[in-house]
MARDOTOR-627449 format. One record per atom (N, C-alpha, C): residue in three letters; x, y, z. Coordinates in steps of 0.05 Angstrom, whole numbers, padded with zeros to 5 digits, always signed. Layout:
BEGIN
ALAXYZ ...
//
This chain:
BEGIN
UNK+00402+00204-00026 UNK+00401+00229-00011 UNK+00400+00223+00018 UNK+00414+00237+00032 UNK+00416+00230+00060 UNK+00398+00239+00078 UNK+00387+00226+00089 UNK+00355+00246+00116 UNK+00362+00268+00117 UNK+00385+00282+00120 UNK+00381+00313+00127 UNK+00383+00318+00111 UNK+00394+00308+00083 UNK+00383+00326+00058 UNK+00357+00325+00054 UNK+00348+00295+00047 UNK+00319+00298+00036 UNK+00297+00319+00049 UNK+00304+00310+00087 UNK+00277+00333+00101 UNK+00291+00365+00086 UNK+00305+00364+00090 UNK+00317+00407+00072 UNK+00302+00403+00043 UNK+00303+00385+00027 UNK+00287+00388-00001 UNK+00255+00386+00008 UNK+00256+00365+00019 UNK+00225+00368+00027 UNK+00210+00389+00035 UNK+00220+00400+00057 UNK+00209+00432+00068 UNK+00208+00449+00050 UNK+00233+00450+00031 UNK+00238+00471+00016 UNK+00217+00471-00015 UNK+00218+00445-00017 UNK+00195+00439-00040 UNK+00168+00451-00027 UNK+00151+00444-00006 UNK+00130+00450-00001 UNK+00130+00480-00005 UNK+00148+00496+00010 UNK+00148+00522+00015 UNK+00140+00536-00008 UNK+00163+00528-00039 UNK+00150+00529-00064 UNK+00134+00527-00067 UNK+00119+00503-00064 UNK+00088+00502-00077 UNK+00067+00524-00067 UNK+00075+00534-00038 UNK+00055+00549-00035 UNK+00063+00573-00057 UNK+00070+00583-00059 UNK+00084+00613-00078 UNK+00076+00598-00107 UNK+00079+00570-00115 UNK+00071+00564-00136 UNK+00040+00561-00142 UNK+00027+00553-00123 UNK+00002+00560-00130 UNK-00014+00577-00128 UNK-00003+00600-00114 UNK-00016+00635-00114 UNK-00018+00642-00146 UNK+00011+00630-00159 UNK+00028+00642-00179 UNK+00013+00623-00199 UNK-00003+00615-00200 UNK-00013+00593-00214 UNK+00006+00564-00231 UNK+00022+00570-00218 UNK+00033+00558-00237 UNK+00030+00524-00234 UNK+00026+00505-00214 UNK+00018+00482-00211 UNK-00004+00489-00236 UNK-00023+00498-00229 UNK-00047+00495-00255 UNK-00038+00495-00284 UNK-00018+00512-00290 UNK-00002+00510-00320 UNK+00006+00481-00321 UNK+00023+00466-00306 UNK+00034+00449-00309 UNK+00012+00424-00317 UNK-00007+00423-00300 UNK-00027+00412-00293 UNK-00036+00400-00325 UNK-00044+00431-00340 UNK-00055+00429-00357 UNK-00043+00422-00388 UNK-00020+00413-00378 UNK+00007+00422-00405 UNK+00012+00390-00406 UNK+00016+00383-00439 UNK+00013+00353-00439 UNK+00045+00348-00455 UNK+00057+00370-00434 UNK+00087+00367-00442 UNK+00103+00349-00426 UNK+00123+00332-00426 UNK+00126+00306-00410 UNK+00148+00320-00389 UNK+00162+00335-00395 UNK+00186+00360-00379 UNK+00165+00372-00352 UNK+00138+00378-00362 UNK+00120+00401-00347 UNK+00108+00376-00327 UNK+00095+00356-00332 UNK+00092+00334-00320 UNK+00104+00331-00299 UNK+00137+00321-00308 UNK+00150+00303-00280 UNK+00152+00337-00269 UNK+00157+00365-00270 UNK+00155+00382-00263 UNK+00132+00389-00237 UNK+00111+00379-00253 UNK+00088+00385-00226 UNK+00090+00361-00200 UNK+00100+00337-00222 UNK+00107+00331-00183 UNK+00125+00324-00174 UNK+00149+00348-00175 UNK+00164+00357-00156 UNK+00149+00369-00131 UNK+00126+00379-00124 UNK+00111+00391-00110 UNK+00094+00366-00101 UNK+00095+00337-00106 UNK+00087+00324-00086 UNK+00104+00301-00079 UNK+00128+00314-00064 UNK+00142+00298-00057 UNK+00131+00290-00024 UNK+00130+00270-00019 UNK+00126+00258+00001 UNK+00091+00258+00015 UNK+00079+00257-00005 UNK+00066+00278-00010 UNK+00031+00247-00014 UNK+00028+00230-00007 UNK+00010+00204-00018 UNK-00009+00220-00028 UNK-00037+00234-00021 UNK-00059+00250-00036 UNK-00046+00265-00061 UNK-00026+00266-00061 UNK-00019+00293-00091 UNK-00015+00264-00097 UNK+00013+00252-00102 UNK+00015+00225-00115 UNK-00006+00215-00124 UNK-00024+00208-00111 UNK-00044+00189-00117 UNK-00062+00202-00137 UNK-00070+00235-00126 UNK-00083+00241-00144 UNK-00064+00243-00180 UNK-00046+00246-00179 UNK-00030+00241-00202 UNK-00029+00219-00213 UNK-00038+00193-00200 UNK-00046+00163-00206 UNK-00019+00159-00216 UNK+00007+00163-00195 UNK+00036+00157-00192 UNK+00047+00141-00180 UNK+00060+00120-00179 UNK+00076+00105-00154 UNK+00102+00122-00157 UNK+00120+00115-00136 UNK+00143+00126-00137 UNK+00167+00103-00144 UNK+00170+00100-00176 UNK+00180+00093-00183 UNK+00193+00107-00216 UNK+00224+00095-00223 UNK+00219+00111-00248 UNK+00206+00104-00266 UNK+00204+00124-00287 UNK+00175+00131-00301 UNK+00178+00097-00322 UNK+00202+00095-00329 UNK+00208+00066-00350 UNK+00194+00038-00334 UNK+00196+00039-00312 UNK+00194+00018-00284 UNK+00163+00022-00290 UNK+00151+00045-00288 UNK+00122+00041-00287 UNK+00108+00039-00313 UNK+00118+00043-00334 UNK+00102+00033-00358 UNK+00106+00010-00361 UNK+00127-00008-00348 UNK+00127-00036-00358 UNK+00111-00050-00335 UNK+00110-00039-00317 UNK+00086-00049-00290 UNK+00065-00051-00298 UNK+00046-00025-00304 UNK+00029-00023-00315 UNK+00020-00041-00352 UNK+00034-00045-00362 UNK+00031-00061-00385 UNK+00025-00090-00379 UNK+00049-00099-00351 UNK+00032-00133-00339 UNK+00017-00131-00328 UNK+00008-00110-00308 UNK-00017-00105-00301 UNK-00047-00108-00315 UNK-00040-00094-00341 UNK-00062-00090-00356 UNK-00065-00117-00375 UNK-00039-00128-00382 UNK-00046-00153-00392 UNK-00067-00180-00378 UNK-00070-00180-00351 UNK-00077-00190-00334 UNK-00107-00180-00319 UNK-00113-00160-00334 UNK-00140-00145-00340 UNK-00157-00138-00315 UNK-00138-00138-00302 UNK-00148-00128-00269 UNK-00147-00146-00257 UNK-00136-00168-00258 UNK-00139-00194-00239 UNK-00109-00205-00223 UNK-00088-00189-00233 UNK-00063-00189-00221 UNK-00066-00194-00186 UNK-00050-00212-00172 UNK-00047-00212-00146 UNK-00019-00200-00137 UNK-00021-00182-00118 UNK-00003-00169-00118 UNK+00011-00167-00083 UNK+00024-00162-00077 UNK+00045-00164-00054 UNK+00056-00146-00057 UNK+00063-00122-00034 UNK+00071-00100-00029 UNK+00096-00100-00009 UNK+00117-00089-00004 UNK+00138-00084+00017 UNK+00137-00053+00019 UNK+00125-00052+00032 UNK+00124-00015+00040 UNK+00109-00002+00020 UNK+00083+00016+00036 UNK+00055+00025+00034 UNK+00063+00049+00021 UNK+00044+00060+00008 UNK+00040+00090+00001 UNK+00028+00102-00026 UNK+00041+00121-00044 UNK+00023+00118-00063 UNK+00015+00092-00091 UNK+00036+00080-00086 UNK+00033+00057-00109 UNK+00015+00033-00093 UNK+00010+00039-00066 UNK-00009+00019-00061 UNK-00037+00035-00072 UNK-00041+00054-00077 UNK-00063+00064-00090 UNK-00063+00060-00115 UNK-00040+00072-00137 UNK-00043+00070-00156 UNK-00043+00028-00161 UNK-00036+00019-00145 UNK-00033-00012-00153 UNK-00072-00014-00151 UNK-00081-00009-00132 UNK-00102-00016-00130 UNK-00123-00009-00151 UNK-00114+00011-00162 UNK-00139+00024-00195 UNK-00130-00002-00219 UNK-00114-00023-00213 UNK-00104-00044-00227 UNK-00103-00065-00225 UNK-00112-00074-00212 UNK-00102-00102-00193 UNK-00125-00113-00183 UNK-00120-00139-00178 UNK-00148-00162-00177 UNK-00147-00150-00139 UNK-00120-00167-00129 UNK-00124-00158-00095 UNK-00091-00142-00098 UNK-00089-00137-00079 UNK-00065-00122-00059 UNK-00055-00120-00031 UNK-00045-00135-00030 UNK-00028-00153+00004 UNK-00008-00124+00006 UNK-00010-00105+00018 UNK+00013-00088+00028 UNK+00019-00083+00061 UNK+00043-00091+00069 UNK+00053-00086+00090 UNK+00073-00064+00099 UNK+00072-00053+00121 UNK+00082-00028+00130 UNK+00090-00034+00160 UNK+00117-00021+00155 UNK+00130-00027+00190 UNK+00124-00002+00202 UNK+00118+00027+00194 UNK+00116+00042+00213 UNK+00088+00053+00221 UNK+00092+00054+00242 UNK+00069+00064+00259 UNK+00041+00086+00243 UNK+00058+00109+00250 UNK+00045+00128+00244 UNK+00036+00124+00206 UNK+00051+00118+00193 UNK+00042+00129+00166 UNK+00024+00104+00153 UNK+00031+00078+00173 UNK+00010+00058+00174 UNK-00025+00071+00177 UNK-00023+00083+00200 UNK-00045+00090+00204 UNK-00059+00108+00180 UNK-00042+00124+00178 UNK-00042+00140+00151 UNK-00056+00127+00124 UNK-00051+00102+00122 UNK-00047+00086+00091 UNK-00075+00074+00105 UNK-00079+00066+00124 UNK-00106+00053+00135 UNK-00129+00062+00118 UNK-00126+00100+00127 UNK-00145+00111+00118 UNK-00158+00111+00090 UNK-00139+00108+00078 UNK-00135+00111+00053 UNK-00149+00089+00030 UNK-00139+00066+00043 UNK-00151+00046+00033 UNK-00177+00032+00045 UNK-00189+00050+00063 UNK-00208+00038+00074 UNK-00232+00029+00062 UNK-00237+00047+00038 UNK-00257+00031+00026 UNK-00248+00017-00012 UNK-00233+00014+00002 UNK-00224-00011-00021 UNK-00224-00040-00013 UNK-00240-00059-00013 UNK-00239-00077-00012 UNK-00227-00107-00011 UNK-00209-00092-00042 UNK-00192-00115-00052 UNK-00159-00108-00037 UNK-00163-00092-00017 UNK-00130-00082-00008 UNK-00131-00088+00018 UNK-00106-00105+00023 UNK-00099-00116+00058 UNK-00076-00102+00060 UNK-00080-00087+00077 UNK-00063-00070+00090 UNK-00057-00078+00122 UNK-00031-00095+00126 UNK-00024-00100+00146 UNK+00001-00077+00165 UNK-00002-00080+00190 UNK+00022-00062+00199 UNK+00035-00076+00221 UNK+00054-00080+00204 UNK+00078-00101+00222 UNK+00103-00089+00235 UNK+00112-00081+00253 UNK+00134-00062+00262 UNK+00150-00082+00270 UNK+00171-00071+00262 UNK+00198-00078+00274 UNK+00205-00080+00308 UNK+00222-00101+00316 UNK+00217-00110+00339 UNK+00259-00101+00351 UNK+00251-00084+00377 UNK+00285-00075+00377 UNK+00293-00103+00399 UNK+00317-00106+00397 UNK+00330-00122+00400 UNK+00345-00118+00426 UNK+00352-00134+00449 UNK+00369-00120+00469 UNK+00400-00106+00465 UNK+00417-00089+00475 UNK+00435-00078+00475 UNK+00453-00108+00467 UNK+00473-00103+00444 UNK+00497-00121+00444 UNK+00486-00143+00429 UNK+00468-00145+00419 UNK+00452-00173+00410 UNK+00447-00155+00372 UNK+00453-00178+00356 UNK+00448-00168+00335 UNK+00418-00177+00311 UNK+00401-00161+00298 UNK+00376-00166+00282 UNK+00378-00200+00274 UNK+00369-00207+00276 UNK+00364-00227+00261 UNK+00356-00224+00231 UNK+00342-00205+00227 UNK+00333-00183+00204 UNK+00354-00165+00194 UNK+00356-00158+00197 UNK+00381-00123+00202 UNK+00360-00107+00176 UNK+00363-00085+00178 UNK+00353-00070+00157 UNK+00375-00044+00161 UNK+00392-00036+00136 UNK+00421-00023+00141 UNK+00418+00009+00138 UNK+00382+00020+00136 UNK+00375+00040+00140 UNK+00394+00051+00167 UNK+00401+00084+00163 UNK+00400+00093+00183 UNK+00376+00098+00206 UNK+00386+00092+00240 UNK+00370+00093+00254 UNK+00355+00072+00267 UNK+00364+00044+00239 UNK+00349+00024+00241 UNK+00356-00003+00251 UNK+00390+00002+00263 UNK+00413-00024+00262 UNK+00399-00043+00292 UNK+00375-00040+00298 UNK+00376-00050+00328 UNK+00355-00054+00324 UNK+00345-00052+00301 UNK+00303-00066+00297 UNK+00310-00093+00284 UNK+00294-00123+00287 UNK+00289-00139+00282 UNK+00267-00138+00261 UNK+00272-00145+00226 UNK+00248-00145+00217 UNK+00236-00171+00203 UNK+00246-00186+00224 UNK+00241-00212+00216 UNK+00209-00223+00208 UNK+00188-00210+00217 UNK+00165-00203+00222 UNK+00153-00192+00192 UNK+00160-00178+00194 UNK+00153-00165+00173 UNK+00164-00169+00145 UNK+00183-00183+00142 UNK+00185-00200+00121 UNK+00178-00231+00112 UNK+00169-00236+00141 UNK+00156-00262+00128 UNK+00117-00252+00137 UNK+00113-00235+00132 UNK+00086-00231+00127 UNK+00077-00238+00099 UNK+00087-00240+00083 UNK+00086-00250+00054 UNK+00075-00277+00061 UNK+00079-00297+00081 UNK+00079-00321+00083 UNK+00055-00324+00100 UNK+00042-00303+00099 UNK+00011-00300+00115 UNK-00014-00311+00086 UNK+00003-00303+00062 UNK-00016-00296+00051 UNK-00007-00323+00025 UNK-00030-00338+00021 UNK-00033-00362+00004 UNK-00035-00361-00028 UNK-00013-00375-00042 UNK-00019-00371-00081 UNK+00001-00354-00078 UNK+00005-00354-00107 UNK+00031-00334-00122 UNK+00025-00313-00129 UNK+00040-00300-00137 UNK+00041-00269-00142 UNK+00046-00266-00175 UNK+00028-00246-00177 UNK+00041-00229-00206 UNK+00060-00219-00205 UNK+00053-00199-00188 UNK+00075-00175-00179 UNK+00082-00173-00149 UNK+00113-00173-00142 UNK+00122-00169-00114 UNK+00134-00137-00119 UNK+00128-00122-00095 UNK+00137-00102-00099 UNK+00155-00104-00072 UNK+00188-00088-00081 UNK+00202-00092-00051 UNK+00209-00058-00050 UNK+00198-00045-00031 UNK+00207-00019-00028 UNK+00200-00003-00003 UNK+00214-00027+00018 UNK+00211-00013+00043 UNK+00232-00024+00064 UNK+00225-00032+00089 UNK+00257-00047+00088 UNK+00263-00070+00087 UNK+00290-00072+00098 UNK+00306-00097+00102 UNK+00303-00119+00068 UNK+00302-00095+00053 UNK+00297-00103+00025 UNK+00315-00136+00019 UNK+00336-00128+00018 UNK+00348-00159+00012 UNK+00335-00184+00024 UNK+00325-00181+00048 UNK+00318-00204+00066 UNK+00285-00207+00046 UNK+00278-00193+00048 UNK+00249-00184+00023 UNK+00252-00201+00002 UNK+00268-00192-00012 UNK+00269-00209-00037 UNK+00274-00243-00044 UNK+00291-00247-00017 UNK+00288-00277-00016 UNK+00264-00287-00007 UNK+00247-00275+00004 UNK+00223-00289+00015 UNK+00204-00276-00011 UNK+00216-00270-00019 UNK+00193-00259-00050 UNK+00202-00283-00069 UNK+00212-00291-00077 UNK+00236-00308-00104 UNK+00214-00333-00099 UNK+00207-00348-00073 UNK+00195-00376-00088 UNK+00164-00369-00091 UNK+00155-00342-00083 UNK+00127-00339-00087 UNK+00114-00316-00105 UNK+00139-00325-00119 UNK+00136-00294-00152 UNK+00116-00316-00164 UNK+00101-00321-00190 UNK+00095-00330-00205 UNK+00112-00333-00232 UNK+00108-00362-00241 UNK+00126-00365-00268 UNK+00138-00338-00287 UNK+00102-00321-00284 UNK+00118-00300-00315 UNK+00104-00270-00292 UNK+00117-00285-00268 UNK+00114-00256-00248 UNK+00136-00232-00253 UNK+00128-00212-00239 UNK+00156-00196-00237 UNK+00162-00178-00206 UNK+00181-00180-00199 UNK+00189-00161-00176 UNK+00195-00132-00174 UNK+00188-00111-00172 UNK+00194-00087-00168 UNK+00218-00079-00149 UNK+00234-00081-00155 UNK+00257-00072-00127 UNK+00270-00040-00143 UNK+00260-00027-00114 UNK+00267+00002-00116 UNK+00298+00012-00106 UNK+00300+00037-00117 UNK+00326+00039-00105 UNK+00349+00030-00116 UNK+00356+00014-00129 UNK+00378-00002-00134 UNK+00401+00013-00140 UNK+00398+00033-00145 UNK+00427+00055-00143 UNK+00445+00052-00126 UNK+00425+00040-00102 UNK+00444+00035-00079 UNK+00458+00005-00077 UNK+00478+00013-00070 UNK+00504-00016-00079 UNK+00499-00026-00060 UNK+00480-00023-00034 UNK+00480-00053-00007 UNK+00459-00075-00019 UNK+00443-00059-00042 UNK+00431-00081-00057 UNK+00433-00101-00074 UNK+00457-00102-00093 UNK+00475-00111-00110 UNK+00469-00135-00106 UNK+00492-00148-00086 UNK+00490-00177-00071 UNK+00464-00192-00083 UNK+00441-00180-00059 UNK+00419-00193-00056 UNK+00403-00208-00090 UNK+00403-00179-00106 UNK+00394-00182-00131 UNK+00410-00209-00154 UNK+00436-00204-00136 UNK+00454-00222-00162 UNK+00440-00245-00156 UNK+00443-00257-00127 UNK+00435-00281-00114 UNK+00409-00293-00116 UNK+00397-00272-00127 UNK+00363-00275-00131 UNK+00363-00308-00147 UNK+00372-00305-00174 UNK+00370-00325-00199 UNK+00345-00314-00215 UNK+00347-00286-00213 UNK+00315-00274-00242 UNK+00341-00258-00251 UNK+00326-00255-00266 UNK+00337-00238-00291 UNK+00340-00215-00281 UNK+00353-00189-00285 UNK+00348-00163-00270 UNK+00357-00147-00297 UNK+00332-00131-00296 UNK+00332-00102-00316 UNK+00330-00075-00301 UNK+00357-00064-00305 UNK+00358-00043-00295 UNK+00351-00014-00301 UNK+00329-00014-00288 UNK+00321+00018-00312 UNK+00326+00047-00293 UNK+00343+00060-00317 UNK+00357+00084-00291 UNK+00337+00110-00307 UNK+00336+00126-00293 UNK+00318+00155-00298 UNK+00302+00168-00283 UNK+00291+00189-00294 UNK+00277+00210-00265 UNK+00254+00190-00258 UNK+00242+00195-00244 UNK+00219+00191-00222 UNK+00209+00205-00213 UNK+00174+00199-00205 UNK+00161+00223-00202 UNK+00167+00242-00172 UNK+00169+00261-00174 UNK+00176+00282-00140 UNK+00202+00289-00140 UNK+00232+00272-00156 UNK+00247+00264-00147 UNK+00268+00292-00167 UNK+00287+00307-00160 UNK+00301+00320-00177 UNK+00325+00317-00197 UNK+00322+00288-00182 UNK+00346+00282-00188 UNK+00341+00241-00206 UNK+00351+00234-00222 UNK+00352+00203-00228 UNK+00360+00180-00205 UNK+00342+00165-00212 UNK+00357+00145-00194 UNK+00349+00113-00204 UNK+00338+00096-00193 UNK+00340+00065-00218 UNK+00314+00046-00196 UNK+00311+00046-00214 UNK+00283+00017-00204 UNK+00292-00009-00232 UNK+00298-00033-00212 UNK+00308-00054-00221 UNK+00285-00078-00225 UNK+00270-00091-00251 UNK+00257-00101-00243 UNK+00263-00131-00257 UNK+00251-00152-00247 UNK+00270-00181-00241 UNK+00244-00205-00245 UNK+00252-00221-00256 UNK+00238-00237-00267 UNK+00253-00260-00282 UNK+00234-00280-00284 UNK+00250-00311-00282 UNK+00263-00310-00308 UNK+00286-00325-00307 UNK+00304-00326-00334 UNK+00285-00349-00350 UNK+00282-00347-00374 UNK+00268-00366-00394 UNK+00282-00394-00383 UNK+00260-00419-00380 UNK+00266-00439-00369 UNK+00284-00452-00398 
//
């Protein structure tokens, strides 16, 4: 979805919810242990971290998060975990997880995620921003977001390399994702796994082939989202 579409759904979703909850109808949904009525109610928290969270949701699809949650739980709360871009699954990671290393390049919603996790203990929440580059000179990083062709996020992808021991779980879902995932690959754990979001999108292809894990592609709705889209998750081929 392109920024000026998503902000038009976004506004337009909220605007709904208000008329939806005069109308009660978030509370029907709420209460309905139908799986249609479910991803239904949070369409109304799109972009949304407190509704998410209170939904105990990441934003990933729904196949992507039962199999998260199943190594999670195998690992009985002691999973170490590594984050690429903050928000509700750094909450919901944290109702699971031994610790949680998450990093965030932007300013404001950094501060945002600060709050959030403030009294959780086991959650490092760093905020690393992107560094712009002079006119004519190209990222060393690049991240192929729009808006983004002149930030350096070289920084913020090797923040991973702040933090000592392997990982259960790498999550990549913020930017300059490709450059992400290679600095994720030697500090996955043997029977770790990576979360890479998005993968619908073909500038990610490359990166994933080149990885050397395995890649399972799971395509379907997601929570907020109206539409399907694919969370790819990657893990070492049997030695």
């Amino acid at each position: 979805m392109a920024p000026s579409a998503r902000a038009t759904y976004v506004a337009a979703s909220r605007g709904v919810r208000a008329a939806a909850e005069r109308l009660h109808v978030i509370e029907k949904l709420e209460s309905s242990d139908r799986k249609w009525a479910r991803h239904a109610r949070t369409l109304f928290a799109i972009h949304d971290v407190d509704d998410l969270s209170a939904l105990d949701l990441p934003w990933w699809v729904y196949g992507a998060i039962e199999r998260v949650e199943a190594l999670l739980a195998a690992r009985e709360g002691k999973a170490r975990v590594f984050e690429y871009g903050s928000g509700a699954s750094t909450i919901w990671l944290a109702r699971r997880a031994g610790d949680v290393y998450s990093v965030e390049h932007h300013d404001g919603f950094s501060q945002l995620m600060a709050t959030k996790v403030a009294d959780l203990p086991h959650v490092s929440l760093r905020h690393v921003p992107a560094v712009s580059v002079p006119a004519g000179e190209r990222p060393a990083t690049p991240s192929r977001r729009h808006g983004h062709r002149d930030l350096d996020f070289t920084d913020y992808v090797r923040t991973i390399d702040a933090v000592d021991g392997e990982f259960d779980l790498i999550v990549v879902d913020g930017r300059a994702r490709e450059a992400c995932l290679v600095a994720a690959v030697p500090r996955l754990a043997p029977d770790g796994m990576v979360v890479f979001d998005n993968t619908n999108r073909r500038r990610y292809q490359d990166a994933i082939a080149a990885s050397g894990l395995r890649a399972e592609r799971i395509r379907g709705a997601a929570p907020s989202l109206p539409y399907p889209t694919e969370t790819t998750l990657l893990t070492r081929p049997p030695a």
